[in-house]
N, C-alpha and C positions, 0 to 999 in steps of 0.2 A: 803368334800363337802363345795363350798365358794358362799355364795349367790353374784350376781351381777346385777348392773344395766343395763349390756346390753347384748343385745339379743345373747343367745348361742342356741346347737343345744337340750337341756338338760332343762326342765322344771317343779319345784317341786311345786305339790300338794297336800293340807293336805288331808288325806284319812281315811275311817272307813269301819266298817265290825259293820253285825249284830252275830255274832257270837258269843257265851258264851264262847268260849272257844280257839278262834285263834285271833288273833292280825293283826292289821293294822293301822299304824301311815302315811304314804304317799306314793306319788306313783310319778314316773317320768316318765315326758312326754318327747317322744325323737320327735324330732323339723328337718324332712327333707324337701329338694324341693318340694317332692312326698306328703307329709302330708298338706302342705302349699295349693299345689293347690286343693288338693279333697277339706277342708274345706271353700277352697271362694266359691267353685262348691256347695259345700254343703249349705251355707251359703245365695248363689243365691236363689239356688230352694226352702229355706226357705220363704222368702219374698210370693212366691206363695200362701202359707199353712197357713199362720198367718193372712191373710185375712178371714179366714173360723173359725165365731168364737165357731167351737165346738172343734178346735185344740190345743192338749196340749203338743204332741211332737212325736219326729219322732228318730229311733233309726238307727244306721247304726253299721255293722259288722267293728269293727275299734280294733288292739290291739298295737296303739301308746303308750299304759299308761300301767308300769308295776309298780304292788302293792309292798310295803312292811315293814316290820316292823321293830320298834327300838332294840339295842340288847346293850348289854354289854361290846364289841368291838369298834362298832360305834355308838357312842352316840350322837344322834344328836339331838339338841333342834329344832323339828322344828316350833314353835310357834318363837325361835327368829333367823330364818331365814327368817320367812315371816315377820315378823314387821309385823303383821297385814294387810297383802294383802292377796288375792285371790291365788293370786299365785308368783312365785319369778323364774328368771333364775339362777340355779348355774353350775357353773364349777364344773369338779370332775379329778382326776387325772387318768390316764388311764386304770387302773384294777381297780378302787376305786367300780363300780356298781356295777363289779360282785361279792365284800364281801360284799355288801347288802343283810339282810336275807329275801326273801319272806314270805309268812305267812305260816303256815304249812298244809292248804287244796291246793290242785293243781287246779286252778283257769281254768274256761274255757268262754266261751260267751263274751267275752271282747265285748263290743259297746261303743259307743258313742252316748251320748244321746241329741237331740238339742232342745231348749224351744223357745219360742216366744219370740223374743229380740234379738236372738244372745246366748245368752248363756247355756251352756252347760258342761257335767258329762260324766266321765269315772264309768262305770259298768261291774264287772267281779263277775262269781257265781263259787262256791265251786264244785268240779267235781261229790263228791258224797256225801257233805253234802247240798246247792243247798242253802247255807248260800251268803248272797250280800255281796261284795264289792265293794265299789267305792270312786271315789274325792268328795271333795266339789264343789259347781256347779259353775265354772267360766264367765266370757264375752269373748269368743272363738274371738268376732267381735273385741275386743278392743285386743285383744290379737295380730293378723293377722295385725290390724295396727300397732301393735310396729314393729315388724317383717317383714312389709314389707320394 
């Protein structure tokens, strides 16, 4: 995995879990046509909602961001792949995702969570321990501008 400056279909975000006892270091966001447009759509009808100010956020059934942890194999720094952003585009080689290790509960409820502003969190819960996981909370809006 190579962080880059420019917009791929592959988008890594630093991720966590409340969990004592599973693991989660990041999560990669896959970046299509399809994804692009629901969130301008989504990102529209926000504008509506953030006028109403008992509004704190709006969740949608969304499983673009898949979790995972660091391992002994693939060692990844990712503190110095983000340089301190939010988030970072990297390349990865063509099987390289699939020896990324998930975390060891079988993740279900994936959404997407949008806030006032634009920005927004990937959230997945544990199937039967109902432990959260998610990203750190990004600017989806400033993102869709690079991207476009």
């Amino acid at each position: 995995m190579k962080a880059t400056n420019h917009p791929t279909t592959r988008l890594l975000l630093k991720a966590g879990t409340d969990s004592e006892w599973d693991n989660c270091a990041f999560a990669i966001l896959l970046i299509s046509e399809e994804w692009k447009k629901a969130q301008a759509k989504r990102l529209k009808a926000l504008k509506y909602l953030e006028e109403d100010c008992h509004f704190q956020s709006v969740s949608f059934i969304d499983s673009a961001a898949d979790f995972y942890q660091t391992n002994e194999i693939h060692v990844y720094s990712i503190e110095e792949l983000l340089t301190g952003k939010e988030w970072v585009f990297v390349e990865m080689e063509a099987d390289e995702q699939e020896d990324l290790i998930a975390p060891e509960s079988r993740l279900e409820g994936f959404e997407l969570v949008l806030y006032k502003g634009g920005n927004a969190m990937y959230k997945a819960h544990g199937r039967h321990t109902h432990e959260e996981f998610w990203t750190e909370e990004f600017a989806l809006q400033q993102l869709l501008i690079q991207i476009a």
